[in-house]
CHARMM-style PDB file with segment names, atoms N, HN, CA, C and O in Angstrom:
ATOM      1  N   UNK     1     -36.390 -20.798 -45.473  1.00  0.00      PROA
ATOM      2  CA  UNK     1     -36.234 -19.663 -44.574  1.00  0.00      PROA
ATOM      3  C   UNK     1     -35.006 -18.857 -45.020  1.00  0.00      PROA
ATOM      4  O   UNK     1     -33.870 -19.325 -45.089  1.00  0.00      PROA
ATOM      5  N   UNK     2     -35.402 -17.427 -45.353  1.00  0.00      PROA
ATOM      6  HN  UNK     2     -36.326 -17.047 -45.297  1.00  0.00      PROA
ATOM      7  CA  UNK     2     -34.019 -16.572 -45.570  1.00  0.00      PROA
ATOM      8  C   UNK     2     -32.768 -16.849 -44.316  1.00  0.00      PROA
ATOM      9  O   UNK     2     -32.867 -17.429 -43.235  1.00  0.00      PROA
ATOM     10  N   UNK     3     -31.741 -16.262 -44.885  1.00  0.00      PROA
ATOM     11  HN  UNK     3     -31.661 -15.791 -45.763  1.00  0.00      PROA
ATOM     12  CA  UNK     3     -30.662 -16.154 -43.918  1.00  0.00      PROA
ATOM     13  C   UNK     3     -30.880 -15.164 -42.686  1.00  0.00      PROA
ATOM     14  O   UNK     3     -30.667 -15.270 -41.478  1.00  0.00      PROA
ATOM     15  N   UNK     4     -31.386 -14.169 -43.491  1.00  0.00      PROA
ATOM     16  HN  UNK     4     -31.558 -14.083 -44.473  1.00  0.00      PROA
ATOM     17  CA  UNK     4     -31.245 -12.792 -42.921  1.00  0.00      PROA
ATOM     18  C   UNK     4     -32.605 -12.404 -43.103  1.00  0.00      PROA
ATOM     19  O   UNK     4     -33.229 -12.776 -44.097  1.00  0.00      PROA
ATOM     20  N   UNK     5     -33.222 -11.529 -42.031  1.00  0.00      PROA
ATOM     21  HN  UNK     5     -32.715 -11.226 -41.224  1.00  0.00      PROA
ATOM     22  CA  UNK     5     -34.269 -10.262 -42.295  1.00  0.00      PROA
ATOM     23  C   UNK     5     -33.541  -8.796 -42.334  1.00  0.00      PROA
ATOM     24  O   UNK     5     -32.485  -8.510 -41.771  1.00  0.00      PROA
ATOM     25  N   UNK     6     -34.446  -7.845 -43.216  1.00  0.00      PROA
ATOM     26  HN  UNK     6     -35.304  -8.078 -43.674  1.00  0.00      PROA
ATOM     27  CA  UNK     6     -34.110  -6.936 -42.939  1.00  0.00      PROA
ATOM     28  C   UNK     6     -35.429  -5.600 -43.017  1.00  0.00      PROA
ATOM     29  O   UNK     6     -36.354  -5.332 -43.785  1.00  0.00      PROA
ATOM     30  N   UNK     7     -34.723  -4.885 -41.450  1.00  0.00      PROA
ATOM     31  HN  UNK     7     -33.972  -5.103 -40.827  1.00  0.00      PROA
ATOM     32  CA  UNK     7     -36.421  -4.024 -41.518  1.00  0.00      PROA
ATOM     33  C   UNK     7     -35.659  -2.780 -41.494  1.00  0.00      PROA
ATOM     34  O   UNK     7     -34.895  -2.304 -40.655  1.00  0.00      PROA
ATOM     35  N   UNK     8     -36.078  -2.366 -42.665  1.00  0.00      PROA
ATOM     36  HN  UNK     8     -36.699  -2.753 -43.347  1.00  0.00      PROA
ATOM     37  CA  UNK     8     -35.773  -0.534 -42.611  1.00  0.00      PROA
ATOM     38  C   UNK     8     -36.975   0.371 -41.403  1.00  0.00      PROA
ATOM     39  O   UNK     8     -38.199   0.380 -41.277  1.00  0.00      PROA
ATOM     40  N   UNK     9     -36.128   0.868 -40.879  1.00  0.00      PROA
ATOM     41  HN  UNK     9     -35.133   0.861 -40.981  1.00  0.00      PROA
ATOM     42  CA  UNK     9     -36.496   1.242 -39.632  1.00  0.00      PROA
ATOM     43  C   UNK     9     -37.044   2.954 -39.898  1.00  0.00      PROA
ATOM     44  O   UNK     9     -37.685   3.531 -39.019  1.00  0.00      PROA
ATOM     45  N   UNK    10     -36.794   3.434 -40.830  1.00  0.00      PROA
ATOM     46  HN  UNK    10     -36.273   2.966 -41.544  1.00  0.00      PROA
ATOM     47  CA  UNK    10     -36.665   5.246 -41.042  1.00  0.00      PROA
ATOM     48  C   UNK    10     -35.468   5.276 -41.277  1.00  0.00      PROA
ATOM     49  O   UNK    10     -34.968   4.707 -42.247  1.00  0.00      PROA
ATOM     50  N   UNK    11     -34.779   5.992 -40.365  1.00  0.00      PROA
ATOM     51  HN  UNK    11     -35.185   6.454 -39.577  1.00  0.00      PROA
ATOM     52  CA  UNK    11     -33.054   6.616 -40.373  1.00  0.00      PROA
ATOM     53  C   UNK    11     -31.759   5.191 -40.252  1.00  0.00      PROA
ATOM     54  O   UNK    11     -30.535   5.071 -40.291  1.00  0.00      PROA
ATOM     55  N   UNK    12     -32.732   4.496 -40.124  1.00  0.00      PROA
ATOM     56  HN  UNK    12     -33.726   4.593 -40.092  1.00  0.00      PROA
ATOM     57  CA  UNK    12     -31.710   2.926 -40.343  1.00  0.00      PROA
ATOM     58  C   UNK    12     -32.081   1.687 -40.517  1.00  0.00      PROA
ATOM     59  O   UNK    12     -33.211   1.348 -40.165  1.00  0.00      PROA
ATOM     60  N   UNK    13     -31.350   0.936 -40.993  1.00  0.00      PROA
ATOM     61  HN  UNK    13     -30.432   1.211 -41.279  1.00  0.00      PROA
ATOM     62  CA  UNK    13     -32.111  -0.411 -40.985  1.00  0.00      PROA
ATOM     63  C   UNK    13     -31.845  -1.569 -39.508  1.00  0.00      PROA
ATOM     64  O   UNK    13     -31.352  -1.109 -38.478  1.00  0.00      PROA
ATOM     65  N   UNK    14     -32.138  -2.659 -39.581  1.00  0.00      PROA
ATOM     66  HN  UNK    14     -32.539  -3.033 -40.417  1.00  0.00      PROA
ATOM     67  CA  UNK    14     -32.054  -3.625 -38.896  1.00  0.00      PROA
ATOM     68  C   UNK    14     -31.867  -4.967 -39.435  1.00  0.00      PROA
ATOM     69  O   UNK    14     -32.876  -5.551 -39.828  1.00  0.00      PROA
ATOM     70  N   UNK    15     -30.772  -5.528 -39.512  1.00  0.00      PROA
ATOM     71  HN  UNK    15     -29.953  -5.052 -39.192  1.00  0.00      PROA
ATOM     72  CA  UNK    15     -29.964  -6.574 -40.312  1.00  0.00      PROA
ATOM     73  C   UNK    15     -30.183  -7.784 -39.448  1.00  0.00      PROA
ATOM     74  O   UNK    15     -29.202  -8.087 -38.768  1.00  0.00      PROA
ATOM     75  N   UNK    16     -31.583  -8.785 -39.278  1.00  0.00      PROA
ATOM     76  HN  UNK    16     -32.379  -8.539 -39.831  1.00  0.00      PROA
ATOM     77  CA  UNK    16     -31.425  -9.896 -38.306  1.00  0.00      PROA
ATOM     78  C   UNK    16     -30.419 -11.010 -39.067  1.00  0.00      PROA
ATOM     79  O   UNK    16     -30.389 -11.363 -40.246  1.00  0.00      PROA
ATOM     80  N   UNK    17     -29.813 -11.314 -38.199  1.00  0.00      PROA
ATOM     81  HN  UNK    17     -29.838 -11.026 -37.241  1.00  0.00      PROA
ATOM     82  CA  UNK    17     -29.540 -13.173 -38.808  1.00  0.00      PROA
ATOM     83  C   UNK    17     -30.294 -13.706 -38.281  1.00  0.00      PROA
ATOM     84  O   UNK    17     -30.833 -13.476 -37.198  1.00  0.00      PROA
ATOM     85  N   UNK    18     -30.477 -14.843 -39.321  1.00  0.00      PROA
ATOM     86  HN  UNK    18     -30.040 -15.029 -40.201  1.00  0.00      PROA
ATOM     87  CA  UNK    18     -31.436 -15.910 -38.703  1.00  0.00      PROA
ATOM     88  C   UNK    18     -31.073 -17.354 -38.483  1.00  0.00      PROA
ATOM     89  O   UNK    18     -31.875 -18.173 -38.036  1.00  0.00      PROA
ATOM     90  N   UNK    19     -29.701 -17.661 -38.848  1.00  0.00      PROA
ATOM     91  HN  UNK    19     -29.049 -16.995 -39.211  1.00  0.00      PROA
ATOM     92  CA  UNK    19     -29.080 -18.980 -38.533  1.00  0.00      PROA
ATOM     93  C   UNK    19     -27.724 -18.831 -38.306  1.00  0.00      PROA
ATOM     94  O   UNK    19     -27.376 -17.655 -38.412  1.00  0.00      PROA
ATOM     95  N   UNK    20     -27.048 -19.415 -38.099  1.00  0.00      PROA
ATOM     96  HN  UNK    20     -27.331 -20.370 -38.014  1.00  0.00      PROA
ATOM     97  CA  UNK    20     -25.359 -19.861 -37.499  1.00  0.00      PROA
ATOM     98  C   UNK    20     -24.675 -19.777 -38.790  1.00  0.00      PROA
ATOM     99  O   UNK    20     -23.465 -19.994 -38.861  1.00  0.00      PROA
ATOM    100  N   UNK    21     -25.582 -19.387 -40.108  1.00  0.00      PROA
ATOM    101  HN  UNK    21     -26.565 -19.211 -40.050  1.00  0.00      PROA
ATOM    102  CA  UNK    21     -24.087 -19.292 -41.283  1.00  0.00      PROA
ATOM    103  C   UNK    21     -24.385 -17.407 -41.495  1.00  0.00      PROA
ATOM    104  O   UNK    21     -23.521 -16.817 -42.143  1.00  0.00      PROA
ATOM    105  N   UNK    22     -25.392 -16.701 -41.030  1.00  0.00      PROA
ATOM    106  HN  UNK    22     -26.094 -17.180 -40.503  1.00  0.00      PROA
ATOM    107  CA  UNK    22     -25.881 -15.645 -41.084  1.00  0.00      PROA
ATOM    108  C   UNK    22     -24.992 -15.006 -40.014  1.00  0.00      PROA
ATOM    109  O   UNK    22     -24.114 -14.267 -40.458  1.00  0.00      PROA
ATOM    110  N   UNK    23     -25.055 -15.150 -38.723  1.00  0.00      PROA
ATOM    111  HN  UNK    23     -25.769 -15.751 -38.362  1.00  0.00      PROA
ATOM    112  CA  UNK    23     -24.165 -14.959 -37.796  1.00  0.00      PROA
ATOM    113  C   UNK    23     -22.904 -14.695 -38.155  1.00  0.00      PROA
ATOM    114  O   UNK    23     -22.189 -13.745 -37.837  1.00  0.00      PROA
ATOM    115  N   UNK    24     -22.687 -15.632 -38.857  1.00  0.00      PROA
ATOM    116  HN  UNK    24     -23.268 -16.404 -39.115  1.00  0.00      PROA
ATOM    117  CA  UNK    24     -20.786 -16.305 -39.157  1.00  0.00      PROA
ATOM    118  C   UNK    24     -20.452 -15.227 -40.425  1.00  0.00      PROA
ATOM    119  O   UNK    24     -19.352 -15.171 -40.974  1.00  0.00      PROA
ATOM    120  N   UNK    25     -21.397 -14.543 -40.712  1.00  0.00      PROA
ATOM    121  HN  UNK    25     -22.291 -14.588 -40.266  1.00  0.00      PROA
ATOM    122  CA  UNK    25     -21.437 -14.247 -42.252  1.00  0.00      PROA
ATOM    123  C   UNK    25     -20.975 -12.347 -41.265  1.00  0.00      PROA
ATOM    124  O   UNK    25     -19.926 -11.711 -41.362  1.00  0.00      PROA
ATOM    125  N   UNK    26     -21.775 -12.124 -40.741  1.00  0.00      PROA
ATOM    126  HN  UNK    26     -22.627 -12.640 -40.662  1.00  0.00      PROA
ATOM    127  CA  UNK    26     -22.265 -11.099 -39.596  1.00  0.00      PROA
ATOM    128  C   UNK    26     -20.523 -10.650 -39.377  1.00  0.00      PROA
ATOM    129  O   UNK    26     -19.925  -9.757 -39.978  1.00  0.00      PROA
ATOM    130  N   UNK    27     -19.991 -11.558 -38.355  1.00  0.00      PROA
ATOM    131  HN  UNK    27     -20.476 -12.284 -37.866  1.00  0.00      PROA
ATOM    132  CA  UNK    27     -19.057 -11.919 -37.795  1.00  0.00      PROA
ATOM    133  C   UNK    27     -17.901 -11.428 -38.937  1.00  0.00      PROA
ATOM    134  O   UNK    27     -17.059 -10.586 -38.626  1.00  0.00      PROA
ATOM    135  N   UNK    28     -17.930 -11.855 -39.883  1.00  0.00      PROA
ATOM    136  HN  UNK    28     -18.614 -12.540 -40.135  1.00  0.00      PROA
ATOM    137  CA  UNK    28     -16.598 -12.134 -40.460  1.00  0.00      PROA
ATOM    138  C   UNK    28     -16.592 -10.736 -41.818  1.00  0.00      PROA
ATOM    139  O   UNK    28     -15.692 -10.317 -42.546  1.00  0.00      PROA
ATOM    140  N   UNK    29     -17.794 -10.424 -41.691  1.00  0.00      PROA
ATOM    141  HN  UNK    29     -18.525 -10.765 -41.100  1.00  0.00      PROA
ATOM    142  CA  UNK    29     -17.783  -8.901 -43.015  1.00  0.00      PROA
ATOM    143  C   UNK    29     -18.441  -7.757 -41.938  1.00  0.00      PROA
ATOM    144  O   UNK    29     -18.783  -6.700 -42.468  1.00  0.00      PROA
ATOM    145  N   UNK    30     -18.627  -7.873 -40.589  1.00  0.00      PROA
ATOM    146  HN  UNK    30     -18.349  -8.732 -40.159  1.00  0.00      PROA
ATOM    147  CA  UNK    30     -19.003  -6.303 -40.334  1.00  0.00      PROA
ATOM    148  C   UNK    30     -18.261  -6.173 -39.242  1.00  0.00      PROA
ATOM    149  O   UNK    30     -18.281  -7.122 -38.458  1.00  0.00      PROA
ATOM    150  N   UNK    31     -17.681  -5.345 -39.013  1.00  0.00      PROA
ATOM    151  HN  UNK    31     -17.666  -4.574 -39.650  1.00  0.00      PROA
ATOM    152  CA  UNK    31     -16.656  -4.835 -38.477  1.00  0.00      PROA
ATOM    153  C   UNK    31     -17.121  -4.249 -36.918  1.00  0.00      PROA
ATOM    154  O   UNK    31     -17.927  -5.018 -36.395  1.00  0.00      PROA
ATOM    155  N   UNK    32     -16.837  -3.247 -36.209  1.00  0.00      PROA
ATOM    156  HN  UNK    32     -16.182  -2.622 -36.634  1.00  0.00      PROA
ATOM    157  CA  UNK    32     -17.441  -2.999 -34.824  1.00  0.00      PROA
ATOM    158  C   UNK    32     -18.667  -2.382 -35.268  1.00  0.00      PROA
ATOM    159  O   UNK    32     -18.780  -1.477 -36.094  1.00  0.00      PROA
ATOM    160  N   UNK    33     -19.793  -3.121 -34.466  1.00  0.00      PROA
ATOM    161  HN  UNK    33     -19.702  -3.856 -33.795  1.00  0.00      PROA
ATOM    162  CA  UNK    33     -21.063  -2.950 -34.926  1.00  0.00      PROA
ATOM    163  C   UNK    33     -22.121  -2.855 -33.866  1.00  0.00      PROA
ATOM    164  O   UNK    33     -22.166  -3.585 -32.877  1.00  0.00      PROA
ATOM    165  N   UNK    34     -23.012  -1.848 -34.167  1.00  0.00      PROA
ATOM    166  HN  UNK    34     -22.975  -1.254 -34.971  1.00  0.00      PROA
ATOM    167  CA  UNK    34     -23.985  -1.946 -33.024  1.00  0.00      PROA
ATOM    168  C   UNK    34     -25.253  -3.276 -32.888  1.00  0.00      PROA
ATOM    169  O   UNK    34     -25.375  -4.136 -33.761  1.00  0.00      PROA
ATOM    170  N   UNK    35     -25.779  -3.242 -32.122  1.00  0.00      PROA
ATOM    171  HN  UNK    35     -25.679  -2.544 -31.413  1.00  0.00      PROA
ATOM    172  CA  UNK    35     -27.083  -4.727 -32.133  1.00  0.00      PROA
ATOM    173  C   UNK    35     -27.988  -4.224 -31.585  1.00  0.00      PROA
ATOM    174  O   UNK    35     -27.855  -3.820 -30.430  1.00  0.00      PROA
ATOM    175  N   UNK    36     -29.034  -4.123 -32.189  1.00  0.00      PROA
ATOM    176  HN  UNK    36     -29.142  -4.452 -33.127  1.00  0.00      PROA
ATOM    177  CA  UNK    36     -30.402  -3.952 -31.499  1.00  0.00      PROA
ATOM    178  C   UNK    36     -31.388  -4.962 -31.598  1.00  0.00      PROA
ATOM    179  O   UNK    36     -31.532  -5.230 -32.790  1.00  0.00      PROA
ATOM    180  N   UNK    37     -32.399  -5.889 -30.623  1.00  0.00      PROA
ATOM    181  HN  UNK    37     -32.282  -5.671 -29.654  1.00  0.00      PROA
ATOM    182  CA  UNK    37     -33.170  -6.707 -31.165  1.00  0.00      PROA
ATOM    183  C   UNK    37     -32.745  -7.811 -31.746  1.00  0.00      PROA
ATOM    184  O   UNK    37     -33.567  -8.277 -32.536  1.00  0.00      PROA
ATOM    185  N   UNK    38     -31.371  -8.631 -31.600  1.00  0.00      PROA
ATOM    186  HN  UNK    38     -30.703  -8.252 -30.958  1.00  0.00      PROA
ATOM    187  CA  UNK    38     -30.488  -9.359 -31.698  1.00  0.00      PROA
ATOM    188  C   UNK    38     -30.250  -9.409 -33.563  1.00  0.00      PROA
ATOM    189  O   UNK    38     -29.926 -10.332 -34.311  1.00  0.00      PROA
ATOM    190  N   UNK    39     -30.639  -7.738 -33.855  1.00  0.00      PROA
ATOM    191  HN  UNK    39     -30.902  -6.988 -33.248  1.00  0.00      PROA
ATOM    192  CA  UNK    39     -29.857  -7.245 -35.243  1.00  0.00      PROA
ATOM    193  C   UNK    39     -28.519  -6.224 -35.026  1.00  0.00      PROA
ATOM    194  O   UNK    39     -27.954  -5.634 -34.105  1.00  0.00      PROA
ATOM    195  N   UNK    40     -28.395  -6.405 -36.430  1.00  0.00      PROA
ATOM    196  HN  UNK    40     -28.853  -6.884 -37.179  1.00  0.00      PROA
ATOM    197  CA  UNK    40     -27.117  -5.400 -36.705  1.00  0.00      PROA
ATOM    198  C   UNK    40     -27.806  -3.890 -37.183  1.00  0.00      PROA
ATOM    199  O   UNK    40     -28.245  -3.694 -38.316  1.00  0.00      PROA
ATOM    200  N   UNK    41     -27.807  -2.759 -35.960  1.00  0.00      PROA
ATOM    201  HN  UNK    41     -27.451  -2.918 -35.039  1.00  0.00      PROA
ATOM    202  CA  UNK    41     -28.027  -1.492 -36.909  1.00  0.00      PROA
ATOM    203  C   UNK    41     -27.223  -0.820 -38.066  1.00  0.00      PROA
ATOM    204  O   UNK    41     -26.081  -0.414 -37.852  1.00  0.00      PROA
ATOM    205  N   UNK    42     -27.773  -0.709 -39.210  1.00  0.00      PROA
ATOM    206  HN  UNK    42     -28.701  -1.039 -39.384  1.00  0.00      PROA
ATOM    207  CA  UNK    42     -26.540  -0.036 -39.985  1.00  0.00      PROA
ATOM    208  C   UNK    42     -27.804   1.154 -40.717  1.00  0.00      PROA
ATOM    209  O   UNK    42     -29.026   1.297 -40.727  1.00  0.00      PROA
ATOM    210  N   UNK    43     -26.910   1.640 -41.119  1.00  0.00      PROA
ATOM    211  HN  UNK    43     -25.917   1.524 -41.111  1.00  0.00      PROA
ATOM    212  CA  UNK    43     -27.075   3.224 -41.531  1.00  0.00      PROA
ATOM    213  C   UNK    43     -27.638   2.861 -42.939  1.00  0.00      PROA
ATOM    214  O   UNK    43     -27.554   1.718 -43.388  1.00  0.00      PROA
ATOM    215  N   UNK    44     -28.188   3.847 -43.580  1.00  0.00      PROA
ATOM    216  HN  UNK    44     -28.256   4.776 -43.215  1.00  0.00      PROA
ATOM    217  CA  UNK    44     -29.110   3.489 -44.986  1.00  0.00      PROA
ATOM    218  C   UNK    44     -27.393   3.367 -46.137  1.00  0.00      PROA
ATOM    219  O   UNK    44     -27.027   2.443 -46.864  1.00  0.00      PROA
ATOM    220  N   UNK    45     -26.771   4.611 -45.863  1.00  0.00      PROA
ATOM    221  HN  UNK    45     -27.069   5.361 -45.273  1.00  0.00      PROA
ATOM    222  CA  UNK    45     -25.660   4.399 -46.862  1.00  0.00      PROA
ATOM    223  C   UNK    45     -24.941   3.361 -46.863  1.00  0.00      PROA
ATOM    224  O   UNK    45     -24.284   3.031 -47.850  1.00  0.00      PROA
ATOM    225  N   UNK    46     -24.961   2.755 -45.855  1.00  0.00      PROA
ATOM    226  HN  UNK    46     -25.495   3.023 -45.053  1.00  0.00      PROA
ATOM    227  CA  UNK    46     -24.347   1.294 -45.954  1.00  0.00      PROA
ATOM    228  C   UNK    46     -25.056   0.047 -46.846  1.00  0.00      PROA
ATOM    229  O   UNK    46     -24.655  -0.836 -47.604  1.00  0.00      PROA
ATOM    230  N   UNK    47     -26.164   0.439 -46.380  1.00  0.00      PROA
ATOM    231  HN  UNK    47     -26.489   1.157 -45.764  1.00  0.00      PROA
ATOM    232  CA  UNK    47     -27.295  -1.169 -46.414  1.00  0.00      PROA
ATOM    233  C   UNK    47     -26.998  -1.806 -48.140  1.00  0.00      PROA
ATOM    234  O   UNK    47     -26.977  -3.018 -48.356  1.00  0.00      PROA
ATOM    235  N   UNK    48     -26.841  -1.037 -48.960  1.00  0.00      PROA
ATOM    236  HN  UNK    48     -26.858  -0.053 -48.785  1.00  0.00      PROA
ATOM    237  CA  UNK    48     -26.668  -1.783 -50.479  1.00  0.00      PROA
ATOM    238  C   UNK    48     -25.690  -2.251 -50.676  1.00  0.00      PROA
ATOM    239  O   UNK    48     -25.521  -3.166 -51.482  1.00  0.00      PROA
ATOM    240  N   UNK    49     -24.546  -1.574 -49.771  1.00  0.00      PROA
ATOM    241  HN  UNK    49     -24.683  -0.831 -49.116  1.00  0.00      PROA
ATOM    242  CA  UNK    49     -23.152  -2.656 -50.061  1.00  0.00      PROA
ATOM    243  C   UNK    49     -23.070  -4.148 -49.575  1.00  0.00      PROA
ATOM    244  O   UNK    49     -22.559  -5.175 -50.023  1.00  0.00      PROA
ATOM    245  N   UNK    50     -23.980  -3.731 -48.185  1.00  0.00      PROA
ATOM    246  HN  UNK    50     -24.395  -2.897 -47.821  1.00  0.00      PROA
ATOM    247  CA  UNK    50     -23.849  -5.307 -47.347  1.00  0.00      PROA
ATOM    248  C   UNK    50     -24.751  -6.448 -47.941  1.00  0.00      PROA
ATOM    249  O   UNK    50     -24.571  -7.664 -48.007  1.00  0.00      PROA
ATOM    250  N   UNK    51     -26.172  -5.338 -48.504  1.00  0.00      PROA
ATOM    251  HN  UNK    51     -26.318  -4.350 -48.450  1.00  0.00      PROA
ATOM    252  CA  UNK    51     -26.698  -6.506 -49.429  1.00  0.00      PROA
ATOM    253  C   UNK    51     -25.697  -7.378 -50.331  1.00  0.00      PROA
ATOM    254  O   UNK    51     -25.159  -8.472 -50.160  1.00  0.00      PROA
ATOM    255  N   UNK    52     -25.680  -6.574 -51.207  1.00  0.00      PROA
ATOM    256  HN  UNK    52     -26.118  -5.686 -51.346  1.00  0.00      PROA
ATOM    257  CA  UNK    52     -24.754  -6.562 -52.283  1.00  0.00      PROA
ATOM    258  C   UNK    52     -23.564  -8.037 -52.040  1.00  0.00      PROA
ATOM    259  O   UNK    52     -23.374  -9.055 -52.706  1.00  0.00      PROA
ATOM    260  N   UNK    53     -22.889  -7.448 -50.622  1.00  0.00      PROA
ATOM    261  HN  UNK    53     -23.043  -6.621 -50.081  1.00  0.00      PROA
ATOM    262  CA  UNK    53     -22.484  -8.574 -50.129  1.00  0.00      PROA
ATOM    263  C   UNK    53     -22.549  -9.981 -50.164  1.00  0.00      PROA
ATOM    264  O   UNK    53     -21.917 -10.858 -50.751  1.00  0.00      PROA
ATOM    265  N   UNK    54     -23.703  -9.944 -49.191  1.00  0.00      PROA
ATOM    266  HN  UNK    54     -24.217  -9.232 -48.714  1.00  0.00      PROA
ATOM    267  CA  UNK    54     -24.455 -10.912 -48.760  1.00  0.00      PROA
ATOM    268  C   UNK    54     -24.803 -12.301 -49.760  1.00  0.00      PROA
ATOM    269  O   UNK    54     -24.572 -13.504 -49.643  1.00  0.00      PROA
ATOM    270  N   UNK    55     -25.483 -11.450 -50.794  1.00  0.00      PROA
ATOM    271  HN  UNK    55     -25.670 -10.472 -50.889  1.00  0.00      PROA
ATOM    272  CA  UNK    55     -25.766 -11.935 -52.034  1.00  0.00      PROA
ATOM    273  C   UNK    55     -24.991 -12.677 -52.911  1.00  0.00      PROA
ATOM    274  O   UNK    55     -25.349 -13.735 -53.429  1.00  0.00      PROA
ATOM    275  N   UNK    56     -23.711 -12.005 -53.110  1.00  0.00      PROA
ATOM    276  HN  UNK    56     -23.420 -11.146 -52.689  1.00  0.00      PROA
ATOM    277  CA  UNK    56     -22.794 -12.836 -53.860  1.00  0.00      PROA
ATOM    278  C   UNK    56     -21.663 -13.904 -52.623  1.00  0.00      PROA
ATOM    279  O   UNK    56     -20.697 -14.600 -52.937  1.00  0.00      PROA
ATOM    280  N   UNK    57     -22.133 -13.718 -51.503  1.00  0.00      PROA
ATOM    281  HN  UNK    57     -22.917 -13.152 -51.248  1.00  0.00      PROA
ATOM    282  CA  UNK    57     -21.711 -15.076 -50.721  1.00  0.00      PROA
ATOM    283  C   UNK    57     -23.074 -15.909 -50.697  1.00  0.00      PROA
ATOM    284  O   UNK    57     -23.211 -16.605 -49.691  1.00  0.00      PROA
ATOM    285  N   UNK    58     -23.836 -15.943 -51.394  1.00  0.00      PROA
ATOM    286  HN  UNK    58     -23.725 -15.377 -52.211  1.00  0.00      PROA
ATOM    287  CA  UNK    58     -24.661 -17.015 -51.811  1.00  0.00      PROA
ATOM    288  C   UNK    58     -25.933 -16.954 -50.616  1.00  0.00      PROA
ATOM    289  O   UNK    58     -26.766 -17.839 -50.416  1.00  0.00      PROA
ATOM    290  N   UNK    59     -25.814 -15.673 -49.918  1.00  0.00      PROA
ATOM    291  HN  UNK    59     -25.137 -14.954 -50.080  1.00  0.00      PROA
ATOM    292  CA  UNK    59     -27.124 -15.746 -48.670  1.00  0.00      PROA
ATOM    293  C   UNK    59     -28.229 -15.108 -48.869  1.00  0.00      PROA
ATOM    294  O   UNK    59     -28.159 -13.971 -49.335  1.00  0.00      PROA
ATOM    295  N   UNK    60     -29.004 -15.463 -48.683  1.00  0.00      PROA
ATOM    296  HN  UNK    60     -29.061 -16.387 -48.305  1.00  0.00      PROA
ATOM    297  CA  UNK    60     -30.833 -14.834 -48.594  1.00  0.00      PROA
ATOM    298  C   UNK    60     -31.379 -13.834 -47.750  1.00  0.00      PROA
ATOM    299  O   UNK    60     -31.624 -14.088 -46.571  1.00  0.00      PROA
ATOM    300  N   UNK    61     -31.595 -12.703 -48.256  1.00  0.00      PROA
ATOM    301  HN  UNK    61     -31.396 -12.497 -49.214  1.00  0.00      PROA
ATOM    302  CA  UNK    61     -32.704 -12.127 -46.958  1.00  0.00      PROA
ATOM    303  C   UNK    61     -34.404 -11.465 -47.488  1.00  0.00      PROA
ATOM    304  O   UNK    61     -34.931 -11.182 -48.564  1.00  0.00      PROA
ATOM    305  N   UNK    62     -34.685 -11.449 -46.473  1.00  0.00      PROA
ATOM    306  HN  UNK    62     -34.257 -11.679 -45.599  1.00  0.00      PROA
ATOM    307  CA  UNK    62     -36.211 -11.468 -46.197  1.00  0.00      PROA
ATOM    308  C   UNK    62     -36.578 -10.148 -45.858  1.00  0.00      PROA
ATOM    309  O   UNK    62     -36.480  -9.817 -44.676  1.00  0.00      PROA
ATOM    310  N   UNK    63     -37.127  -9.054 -46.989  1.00  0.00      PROA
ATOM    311  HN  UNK    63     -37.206  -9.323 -47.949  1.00  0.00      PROA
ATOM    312  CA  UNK    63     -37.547  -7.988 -46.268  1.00  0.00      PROA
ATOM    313  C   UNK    63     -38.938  -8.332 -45.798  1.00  0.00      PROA
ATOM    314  O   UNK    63     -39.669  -9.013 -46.518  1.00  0.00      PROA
ATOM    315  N   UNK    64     -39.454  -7.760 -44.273  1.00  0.00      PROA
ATOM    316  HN  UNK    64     -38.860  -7.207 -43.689  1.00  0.00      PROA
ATOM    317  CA  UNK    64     -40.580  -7.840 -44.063  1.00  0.00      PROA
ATOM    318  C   UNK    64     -41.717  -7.117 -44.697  1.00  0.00      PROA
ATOM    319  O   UNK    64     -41.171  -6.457 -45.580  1.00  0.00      PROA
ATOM    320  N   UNK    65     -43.112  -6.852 -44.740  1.00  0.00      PROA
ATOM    321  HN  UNK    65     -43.556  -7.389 -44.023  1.00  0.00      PROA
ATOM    322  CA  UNK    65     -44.151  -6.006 -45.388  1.00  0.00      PROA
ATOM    323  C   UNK    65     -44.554  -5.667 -44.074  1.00  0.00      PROA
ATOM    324  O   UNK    65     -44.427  -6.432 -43.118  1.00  0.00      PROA
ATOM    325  N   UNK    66     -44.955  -4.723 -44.025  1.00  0.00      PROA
ATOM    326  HN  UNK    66     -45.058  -4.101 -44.801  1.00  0.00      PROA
ATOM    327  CA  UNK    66     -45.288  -3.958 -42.646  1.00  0.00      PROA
ATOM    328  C   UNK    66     -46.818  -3.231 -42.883  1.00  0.00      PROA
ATOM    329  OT1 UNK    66     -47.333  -2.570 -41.982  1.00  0.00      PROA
TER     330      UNK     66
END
């Protein structure tokens, strides 16, 4: 199971965690943040850095197919 989902929404994405190191991960690299759907909304210009992120702290995510 990925760490993370992520559903590009149109004008933003939706960053789920999906476990307690995803959360912790959440917590400790995003700063004041909105939540929708017990995700993180972030803006498209953001989304490649946090991947980017994510990735080299060794975490997984899951884009959905819609």
């Amino acid at each position: 199971m990925p760490d993370f989902r992520l559903l590009d929404a149109g004008t933003i994405c939706v960053l789920t965690p999906q476990n307690t190191a995803a959360k912790t991960w959440v917590n400790e690299n995003i700063g004041d943040h909105q939540e929708w759907a017990g995700g993180v909304v972030i803006e498209h210009r953001y989304v490649l850095d946090i991947i980017q992120g994510i990735a080299a702290d060794g975490l997984t995510i899951a884009q959905p197919r819609l």
